[in-house]
C-alpha positions as CSV (number, residue, x, y, z in Angstrom):
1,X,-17.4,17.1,3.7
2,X,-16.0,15.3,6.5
3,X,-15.9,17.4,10.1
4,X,-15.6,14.5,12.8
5,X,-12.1,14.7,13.8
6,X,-9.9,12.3,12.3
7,X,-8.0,11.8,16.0
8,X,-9.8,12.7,19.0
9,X,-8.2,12.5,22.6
10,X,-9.9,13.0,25.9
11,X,-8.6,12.9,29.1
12,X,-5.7,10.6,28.1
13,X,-3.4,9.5,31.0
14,X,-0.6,7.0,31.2
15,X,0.9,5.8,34.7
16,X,3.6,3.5,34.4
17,X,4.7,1.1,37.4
18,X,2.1,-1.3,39.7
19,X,-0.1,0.4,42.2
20,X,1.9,-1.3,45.2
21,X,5.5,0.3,43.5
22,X,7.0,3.8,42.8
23,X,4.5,5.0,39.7
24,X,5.5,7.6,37.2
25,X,3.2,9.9,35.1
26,X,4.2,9.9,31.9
27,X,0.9,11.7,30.5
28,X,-1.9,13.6,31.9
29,X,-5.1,14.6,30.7
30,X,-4.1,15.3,27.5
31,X,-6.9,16.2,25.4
32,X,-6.5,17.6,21.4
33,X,-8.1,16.4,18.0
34,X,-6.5,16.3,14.8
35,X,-9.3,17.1,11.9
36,X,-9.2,16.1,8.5
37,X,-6.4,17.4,6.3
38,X,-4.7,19.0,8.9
39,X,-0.9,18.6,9.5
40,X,-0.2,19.0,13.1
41,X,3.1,18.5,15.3
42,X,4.0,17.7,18.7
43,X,6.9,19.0,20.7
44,X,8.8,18.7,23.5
45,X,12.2,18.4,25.6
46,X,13.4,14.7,26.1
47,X,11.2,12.7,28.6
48,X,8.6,14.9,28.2
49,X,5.5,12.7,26.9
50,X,5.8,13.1,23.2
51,X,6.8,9.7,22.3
52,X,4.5,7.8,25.1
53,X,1.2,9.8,23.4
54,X,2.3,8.5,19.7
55,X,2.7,4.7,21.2
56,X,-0.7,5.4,22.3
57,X,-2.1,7.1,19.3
58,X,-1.1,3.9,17.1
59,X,-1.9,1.2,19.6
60,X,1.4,0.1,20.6
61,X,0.2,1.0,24.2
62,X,-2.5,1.5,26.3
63,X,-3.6,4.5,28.1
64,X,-4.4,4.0,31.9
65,X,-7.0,6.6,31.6
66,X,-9.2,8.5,28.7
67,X,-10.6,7.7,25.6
68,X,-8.4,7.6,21.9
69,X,-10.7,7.7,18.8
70,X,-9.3,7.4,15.4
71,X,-11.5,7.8,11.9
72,X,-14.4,7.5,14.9
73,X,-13.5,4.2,16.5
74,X,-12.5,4.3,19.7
75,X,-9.0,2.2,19.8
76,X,-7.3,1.8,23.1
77,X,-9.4,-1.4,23.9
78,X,-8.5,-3.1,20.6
79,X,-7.3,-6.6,20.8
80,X,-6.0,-9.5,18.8
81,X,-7.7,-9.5,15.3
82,X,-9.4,-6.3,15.7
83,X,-6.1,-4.3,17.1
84,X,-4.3,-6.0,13.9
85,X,-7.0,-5.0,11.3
86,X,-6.7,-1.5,12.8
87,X,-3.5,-1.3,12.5
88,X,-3.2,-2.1,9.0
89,X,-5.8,-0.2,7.2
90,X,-6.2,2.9,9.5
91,X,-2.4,4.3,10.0
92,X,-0.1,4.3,7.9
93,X,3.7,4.9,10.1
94,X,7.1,6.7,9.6
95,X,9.8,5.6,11.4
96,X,12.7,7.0,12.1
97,X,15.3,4.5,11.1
98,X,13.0,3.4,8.2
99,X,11.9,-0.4,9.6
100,X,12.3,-2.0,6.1
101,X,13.1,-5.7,6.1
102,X,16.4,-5.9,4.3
103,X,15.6,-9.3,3.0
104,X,12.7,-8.1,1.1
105,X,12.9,-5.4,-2.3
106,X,11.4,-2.3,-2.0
107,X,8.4,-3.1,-3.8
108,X,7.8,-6.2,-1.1
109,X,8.6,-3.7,1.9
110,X,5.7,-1.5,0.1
111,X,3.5,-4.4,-0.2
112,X,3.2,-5.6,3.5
113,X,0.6,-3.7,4.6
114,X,-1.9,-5.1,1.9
115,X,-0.4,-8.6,2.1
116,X,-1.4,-8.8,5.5
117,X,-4.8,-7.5,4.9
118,X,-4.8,-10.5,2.4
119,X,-5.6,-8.1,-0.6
120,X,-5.6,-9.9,-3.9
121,X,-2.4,-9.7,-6.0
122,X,-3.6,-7.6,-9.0
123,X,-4.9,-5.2,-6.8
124,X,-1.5,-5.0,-4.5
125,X,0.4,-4.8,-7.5
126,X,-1.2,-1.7,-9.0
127,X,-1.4,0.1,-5.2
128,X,2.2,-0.3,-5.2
129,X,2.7,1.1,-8.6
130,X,0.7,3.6,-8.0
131,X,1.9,5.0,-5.0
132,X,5.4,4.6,-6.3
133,X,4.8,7.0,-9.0
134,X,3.5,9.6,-6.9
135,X,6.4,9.3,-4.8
136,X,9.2,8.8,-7.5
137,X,11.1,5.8,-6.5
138,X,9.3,3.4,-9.4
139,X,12.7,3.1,-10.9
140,X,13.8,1.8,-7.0
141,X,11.0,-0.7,-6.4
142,X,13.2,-4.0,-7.2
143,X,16.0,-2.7,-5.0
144,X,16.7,-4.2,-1.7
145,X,17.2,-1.6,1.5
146,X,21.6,-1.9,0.9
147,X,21.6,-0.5,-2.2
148,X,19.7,2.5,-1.3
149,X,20.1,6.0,0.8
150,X,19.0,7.0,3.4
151,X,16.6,9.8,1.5
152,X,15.7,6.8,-0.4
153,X,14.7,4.2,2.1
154,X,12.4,7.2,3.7
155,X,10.7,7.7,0.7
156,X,10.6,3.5,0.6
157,X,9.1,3.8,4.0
158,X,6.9,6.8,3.6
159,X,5.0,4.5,0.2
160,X,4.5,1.7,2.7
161,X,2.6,4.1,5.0
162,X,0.4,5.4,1.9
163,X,-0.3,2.2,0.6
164,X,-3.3,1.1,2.1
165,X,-4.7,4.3,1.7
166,X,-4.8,5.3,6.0
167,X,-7.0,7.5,7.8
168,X,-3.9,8.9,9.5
169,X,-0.1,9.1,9.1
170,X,2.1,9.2,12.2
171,X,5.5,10.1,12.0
172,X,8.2,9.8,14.6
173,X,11.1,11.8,14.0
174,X,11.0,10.5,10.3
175,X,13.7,12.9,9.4
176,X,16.2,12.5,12.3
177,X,18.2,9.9,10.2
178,X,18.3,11.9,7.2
179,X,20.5,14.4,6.1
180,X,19.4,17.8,5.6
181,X,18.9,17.5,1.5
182,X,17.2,14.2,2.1
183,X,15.0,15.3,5.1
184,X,13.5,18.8,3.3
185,X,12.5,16.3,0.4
186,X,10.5,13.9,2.9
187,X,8.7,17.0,4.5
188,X,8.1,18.1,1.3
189,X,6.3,15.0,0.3
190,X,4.8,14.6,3.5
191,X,3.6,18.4,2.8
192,X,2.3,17.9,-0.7
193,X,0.6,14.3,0.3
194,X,-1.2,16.3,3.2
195,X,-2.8,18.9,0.8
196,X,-3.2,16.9,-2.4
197,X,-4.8,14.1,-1.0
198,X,-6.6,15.6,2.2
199,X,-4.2,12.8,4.5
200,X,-4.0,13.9,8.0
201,X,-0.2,14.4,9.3
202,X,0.9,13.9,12.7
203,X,4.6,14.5,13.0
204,X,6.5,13.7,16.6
205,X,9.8,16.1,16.0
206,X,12.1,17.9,18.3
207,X,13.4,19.9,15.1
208,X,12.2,23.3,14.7
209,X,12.6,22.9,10.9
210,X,10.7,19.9,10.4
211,X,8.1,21.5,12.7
212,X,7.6,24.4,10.5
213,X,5.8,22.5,8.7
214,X,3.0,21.8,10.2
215,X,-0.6,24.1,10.7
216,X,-0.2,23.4,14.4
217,X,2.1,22.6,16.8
218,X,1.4,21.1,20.2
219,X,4.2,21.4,23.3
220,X,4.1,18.8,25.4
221,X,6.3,19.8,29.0
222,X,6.0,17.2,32.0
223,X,3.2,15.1,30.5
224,X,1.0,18.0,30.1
225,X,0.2,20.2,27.3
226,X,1.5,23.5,28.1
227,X,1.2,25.1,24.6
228,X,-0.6,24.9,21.3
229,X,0.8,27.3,18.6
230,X,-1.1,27.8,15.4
231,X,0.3,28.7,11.9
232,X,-2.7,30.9,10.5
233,X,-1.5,31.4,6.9
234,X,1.9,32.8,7.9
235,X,5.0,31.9,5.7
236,X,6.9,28.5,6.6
237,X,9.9,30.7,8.1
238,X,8.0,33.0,9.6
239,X,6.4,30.5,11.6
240,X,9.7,29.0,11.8
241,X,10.9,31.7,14.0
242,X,7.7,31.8,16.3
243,X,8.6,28.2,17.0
244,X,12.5,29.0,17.8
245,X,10.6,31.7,20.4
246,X,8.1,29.5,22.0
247,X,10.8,26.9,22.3
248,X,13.4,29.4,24.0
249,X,10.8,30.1,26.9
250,X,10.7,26.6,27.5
251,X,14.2,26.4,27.9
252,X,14.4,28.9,30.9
């Protein structure tokens, strides 16, 4: 059984601006790890560092400072080939407003992350089938992005994140375009994939709801960690309510 953390982060800073101009902070020494199969969140008021650490997390920045390691390889020095490579077979990604190419079907939306790993046809084909049926959008997969919901183009976007079978899935406010039918189904899933197949969850959110989720929640305030709150076995709205608390006292 697997106990190397699946994300590890030491010491992680991010300065933005050149030494010779006005800098700003937007992270500092941020240090948490994420271990297998567990489902973790991060909160925090607007400007406070939350989306900055998951740019970070999945490579689409670089910290000025500390060390990122990801399934045990250490990521924020990734270029070209390697960075790509990493990219597609380590984390899979929820966005919020779904990123699907409208010009492709759903099944070819599903399929990009093994067609840029050049995986053989056969082998993509099944992968997407398969993934399809656990998700339950196999009747969808030769519809193109227009003719679906929104709950549907999630679920669309949350196949092409499981795909390729990722050490990690990173969501960013996956359920803020969703209504709230459509968004409890996608935490659902997100849920049942995390415990069923052991897939690490980390969920960006500034929903108490969606947060409620998770076994952990980490509060980001000013580019610091102030808080880390822990479900322990406690019922979803139970901890729902210790999150509403810890959020009020950051409000004051």
């Amino acid at each position: 059984m697997q106990t190397t953390p699946i994300v590890d982060v030491k010491n992680l800073q991010k300065i933005y601006g050149a030494k010779k101009e006005k800098q700003y902070e937007a992270l500092t020494d941020i240090n948490f790890a994420v271990a297998p199969g567990e489902f973790v969140g991060i909160m925090g008021p607007s400007g406070s560092g939350k989306t900055t650490l998951l740019n970070l997390l999945s490579t689409l920045d670089v910290p000025t400072a500390g060390s990122v390691r990801i399934n045990n390889q250490e990521v924020s020095h990734l270029k070209g080939k390697q960075l790509a490579d990493f990219r597609a077979q380590q984390v899979g990604f929820i966005f919020q407003d779904f990123n699907l190419l409208e010009s492709l079907t759903a099944r070819e939306n599903i399929s990009l992350p093994l067609s840029l790993q050049d995986v053989p046809r056969s082998k993509t084909v099944a992968a997407v089938e398969e993934v399809a049926q656990t998700l339950s959008i196999a009747d969808l997969l030769d519809k193109y992005p227009a003719e679906l919901s929104g709950g549907q183009k999630q679920r669309v976007a949350a196949a092409r994140a499981l795909v390729h079978h990722p050490a990690i899935i990173m969501g960013d406010e996956p359920t803020g375009a969703l209504d709230s039918k459509s968004a409890r189904e996608l935490l659902d899933l997100l849920s049942n994939i995390n415990q069923q197949q052991n897939v690490p969850v980390l969920l960006v959110t500034h929903d108490p709801f969606s947060a409620s989720f998770c076994d952990r929640i980490l509060f980001i305030q000013d580019g610091r960690i102030k808080q880390e709150l822990s479900r322990q076995g406690q019922a979803r709205k139970d901890f729902y309510g210790q999150i509403l608390e810890q959020l009020g006292t950051f409000e004051q």
